[in-house]
N, C-alpha and C positions, 0 to 999 in steps of 0.2 A: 191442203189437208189441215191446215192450220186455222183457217177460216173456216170453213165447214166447220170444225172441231169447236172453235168459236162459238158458234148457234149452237149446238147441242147442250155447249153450258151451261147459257142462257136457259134454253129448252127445259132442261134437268132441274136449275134450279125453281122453274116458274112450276116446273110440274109438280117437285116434292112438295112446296110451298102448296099448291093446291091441296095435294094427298092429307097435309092436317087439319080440313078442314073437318076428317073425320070424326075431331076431337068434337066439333059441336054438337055432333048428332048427324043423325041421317038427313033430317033434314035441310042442315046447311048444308051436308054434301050434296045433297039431289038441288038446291039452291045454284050449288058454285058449278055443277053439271049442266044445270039448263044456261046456266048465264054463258059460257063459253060457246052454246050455239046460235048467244041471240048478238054474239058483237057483230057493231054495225049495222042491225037490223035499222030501219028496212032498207038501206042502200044495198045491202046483200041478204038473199033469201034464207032461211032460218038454217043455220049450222052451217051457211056460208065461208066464213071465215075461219071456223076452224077444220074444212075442207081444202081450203089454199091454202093454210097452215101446215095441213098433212102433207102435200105435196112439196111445198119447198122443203119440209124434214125430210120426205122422200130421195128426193132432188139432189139435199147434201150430205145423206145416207149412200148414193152412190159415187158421188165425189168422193167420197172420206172413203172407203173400199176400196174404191180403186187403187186414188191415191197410194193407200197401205199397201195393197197386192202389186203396185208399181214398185212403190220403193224396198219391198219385202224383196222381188224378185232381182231389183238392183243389186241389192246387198249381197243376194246368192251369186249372183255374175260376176261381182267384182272383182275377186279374183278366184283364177281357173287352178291355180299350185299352193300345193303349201308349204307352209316353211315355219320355221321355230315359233316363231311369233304368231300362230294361226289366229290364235285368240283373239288376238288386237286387230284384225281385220276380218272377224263374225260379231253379229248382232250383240248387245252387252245381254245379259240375263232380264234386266230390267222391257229391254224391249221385243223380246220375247217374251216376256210376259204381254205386255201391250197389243202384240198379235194373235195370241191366242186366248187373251182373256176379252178381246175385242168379237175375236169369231163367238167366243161366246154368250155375249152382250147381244150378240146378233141373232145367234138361237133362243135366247131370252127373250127376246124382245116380239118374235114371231109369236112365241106361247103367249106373251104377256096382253099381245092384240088381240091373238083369236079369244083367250080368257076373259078379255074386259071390255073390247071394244068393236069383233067383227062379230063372231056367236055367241059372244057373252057366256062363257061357259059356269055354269055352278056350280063347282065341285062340293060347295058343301050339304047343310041337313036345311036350311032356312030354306022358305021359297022369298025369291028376292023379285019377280015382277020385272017392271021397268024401272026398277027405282036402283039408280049408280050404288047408292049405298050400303043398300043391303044388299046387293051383289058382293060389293067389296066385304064387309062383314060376315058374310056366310063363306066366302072362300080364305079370309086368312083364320075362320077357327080350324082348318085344317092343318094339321103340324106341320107334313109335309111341301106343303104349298107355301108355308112362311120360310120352311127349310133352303126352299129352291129360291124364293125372295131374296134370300139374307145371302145365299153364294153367289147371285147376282151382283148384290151390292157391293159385296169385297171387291167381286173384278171392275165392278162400276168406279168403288173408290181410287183402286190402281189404276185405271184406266184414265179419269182427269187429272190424280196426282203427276204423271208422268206427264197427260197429255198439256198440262200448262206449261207444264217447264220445256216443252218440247217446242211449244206453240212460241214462248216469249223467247228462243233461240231463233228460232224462224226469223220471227220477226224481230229481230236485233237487236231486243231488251233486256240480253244479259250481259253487254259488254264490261261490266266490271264487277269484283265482288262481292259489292253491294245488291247489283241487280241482281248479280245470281242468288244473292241470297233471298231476297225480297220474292225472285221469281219462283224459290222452293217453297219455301212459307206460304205464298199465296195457291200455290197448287195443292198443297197441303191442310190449309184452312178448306178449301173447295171442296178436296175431297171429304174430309169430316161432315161435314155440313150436312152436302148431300147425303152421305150415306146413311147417318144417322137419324136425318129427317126423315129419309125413306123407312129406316128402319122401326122409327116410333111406332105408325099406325097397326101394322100388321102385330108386332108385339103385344101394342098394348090389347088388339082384339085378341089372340090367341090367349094369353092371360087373362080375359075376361073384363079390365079396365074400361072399354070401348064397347057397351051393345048393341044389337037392333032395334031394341024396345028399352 
């Protein structure tokens, strides 16, 4: 889980980092759009790699799931009686939040494909063609669509906040309380980041900052 959890990081932050390139115009988006189907061209045929891409995200999408739904169900197992102390031996609040704002991420995530990447859907008034951009630009002037953006991103930010400090537990990075502290901070910078990044574009188009033309 921890690994898996890993790559999506990575993943997240290389995505959000993409998503400003809104700021240049449509152009450089439909620029930074084409370029992601041409790496390694011609060793691999056009959109190649960000095909094997999708699949191992795929890959460690059902790792990390499971994983959760494993460990989720452990915890409920663990023990069958209860006794004064219930609380100290159920999930902290925190990580319940992490399982349900995780299943949410995951319904998120289904709309956020069909929306932008399997039917392209355009919920707004622009006609946006084949061009990444103003697809993206005519679906975040819709309120509601930035609305659903931005509760994403809250559970998004929860969800790497915890998920590093969880990950560098795993993996034996917080033996002392330096590291743990180092290991909150940095789950904390992460999540800022991202979320905030993610949050710019949609903002700045719904405010009118960011247009098509």
């Amino acid at each position: 889980m921890a690994l898996s959890g890993a790559l999506f990081v990575l993943y997240v932050l290389l995505h959000m980092y993409g998503n400003l390139k809104i700021f240049g115009g449509v152009a450089a988006f439909d620029e930074y759009a084409l370029h992601l189907r041409t790496i390694l061209m011609p060793i691999l045929p056009f959109g190649g790699f960000l095909w094997i891409f999708r699949a191992v995200l795929v890959v460690s999408l059902v790792a990390h799931a499971y994983a959760a739904f494993w460990l989720w169900s452990r915890a409920n197992g663990a023990r069958t009686t209860r006794y004064v102390a219930k609380q100290a031996a159920k999930a902290t609040l925190r990580s319940r939040m992490m399982r349900w704002g995780g299943i949410a991420l995951l319904l998120f995530l289904v709309w956020h494909l069909l929306q932008f990447t399997i039917l392209k859907i355009n919920v707004g008034s622009e006609a946006a063609g084949d061009s990444a951009g103003k697809l993206v630009i005519s679906s975040f002037q819709v309120w509601w669509v930035v609305v659903i953006y931005l509760l994403a991103l809250v559970a998004l930010g929860m969800h790497l906040w915890h998920g590093v400090w969880s990950a560098a537990q795993t993996l034996g990075w917080t033996s002392s309380t330096k590291a743990r502290r180092a290991a909150r901070t940095t789950g904390l910078v992460i999540a800022l980041v991202t979320a905030i990044g993610f949050a710019l574009p949609p903002l700045a188009i719904l405010f009118g900052i960011v247009k098509g033309s």
